[in-house]
C-alpha angles and dihedrals in degrees: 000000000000127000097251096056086045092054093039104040097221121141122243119270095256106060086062084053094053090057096044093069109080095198125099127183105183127116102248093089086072115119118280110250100174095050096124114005119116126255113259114234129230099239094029089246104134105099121217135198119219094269095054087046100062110078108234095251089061091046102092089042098052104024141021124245117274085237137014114220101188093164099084085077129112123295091359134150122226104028108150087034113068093041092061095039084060090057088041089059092043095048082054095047093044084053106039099044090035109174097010122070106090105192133032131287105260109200119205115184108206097176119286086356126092111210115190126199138199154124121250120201114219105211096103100026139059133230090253095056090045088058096045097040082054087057097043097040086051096044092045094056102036086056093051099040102039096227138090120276125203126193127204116185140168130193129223126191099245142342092262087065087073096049099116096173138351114234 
């Protein structure tokens, strides 16, 4: 460095040529192939459902998506709407079934009805609040949203009945 840039604190030329460039040819701008998949443990403990199983890139191939949003397309009515009514819906069932439901909300629009799916598990609940929380859950959003909602559940015994592999 020369005194002048010391005394001055100013940065060489070169580097100001290197970033007006605009063109990089390095390898970091390769897909991203670990986006998403989850971290492997040392002792293989961290339990996974199927879901969580399939890599991202594998998902459309093996399995559907948990909800369709057609109305980003083109010309369409509704877009920001529905997206956030389906969080909405998930928020309310993460709430109102809280520790029990043991997969994730899958949200089926059939038009003007609204069909959810999931599994609850039925270590903390009994067969009579299941029962009760389906018809809440049903009368609440269909209130809110002004359409009918259907909901379609099954039970399983425990949460380690989802477990489909340990990394």
């Amino acid at each position: 460095m020369s005194l002048h840039q010391v005394l001055f604190r100013t940065q060489p030329m070169g580097c100001f040529l290197h970033i007006s460039r605009g063109i990089s040819l390095s390898a970091t701008l390769a897909k991203n192939r670990k986006s998403g998949v989850p971290k492997i443990t040392p002792f293989r403990t961290k339990p996974l459902t199927y879901e969580e199983a399939i890599p991202p890139s594998r998902m459309n191939v093996r399995k559907g998506w948990l909800s369709f949003n057609t109305s980003n397309l083109h010309e369409e009515k509704r877009a920001g709407e529905t997206t956030f009514e389906d969080f909405l819906v998930r928020r309310f069932l993460t709430g109102t079934w809280h520790g029990s439901l043991a997969s994730e909300v899958v949200i089926k629009r059939r038009h003007n009805m609204l069909v959810l799916s999931f599994l609850v598990s039925m270590e903390r609940i009994l067969p009579r609040q299941v029962y009760f929380l389906q018809g809440y859950t049903e009368r609440m959003l269909s209130g809110w949203f002004k359409m009918p909602v259907k909901i379609e559940l099954q039970t399983v015994a425990s949460q380690k009945d989802m477990i489909f592999k340990k990394i």
